[in-house]
N, C-alpha and C positions, 0 to 999 in steps of 0.2 A: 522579508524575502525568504524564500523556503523553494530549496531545490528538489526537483522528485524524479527519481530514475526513471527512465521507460523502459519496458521492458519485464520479465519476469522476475516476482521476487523473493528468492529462496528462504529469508528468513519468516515471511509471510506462510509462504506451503509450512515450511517446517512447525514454525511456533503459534499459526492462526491468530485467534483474535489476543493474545499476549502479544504478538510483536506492534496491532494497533492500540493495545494497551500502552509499551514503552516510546512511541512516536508520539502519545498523546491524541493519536484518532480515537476519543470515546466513543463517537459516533458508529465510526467503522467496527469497532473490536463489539457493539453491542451486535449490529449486523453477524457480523462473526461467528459471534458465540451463540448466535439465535439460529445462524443457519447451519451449524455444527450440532447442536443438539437437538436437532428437528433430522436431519439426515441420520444420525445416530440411532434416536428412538424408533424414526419409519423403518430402516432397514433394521434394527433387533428386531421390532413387531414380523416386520414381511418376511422376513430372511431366514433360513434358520443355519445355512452354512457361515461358519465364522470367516473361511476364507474368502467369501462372495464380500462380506461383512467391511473384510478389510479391505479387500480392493474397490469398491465403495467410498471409504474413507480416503485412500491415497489418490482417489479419482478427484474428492471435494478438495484433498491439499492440493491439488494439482491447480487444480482450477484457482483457486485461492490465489495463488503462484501470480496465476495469468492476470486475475483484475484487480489483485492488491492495490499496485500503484495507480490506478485507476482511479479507485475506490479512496487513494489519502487525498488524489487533486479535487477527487467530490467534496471532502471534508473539506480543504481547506478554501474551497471557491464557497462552502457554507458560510464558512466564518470568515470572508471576506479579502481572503487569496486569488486575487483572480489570477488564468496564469498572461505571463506578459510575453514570453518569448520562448523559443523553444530555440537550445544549443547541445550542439554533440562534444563531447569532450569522452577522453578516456577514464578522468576521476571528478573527483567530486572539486578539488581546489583549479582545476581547468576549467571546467565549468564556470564558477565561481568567477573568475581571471574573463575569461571571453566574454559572460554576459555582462559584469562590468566594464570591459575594455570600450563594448560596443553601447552603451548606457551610461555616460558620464554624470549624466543629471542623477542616478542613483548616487554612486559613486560620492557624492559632494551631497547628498543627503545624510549618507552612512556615516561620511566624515562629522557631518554634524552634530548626529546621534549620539 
């Protein structure tokens, strides 16, 4: 079971393909770091203002931000996560509480485990 936020993900903008490195998306973080250093190189080659340069960059963390979590439900429906429900909570142990609450057959599997 693997819960994944919707929504934008700041540790994603901020840290790129390290923050798919420390979840464990190796998939994602090569993604990442392939499309971090292809925008990098094209805009030094094209570019020659550094500040075009950098807003450039904060445009790609930006974007990052937006399909991050996108990008870890791809991972993990790879590796065989598929997703099963989709619940709104405020944190992450809410969450947790209501999709089990509503999912007892999990619940008594976990127990098992």
């Amino acid at each position: 079971m693997a819960l994944v936020k919707d929504g934008f993900s700041w540790p994603a903008a901020v840290f790129g393909f390290i923050w798919a490195l420390v979840i464990g998306a190796w998939d994602v973080a090569l993604v990442l770091f392939a499309l971090q250093m292809v925008v990098g190189t094209v805009a030094g080659l094209l570019i020659e203002s550094p500040d075009v340069q950098t807003v450039i960059q904060i445009g790609l963390a930006v974007v990052i931000g937006l399909i991050a979590n996108e990008m870890r439900r791809w991972s993990l429906d790879r590796h065989g996560l598929h997703e099963d429900a989709v619940v709104t909570a405020h944190d992450k142990e809410e969450a947790e509480r209501r999709y089990l609450d509503a999912n007892p057959y999990m619940t008594a599997k976990l127990l098992r485990e």
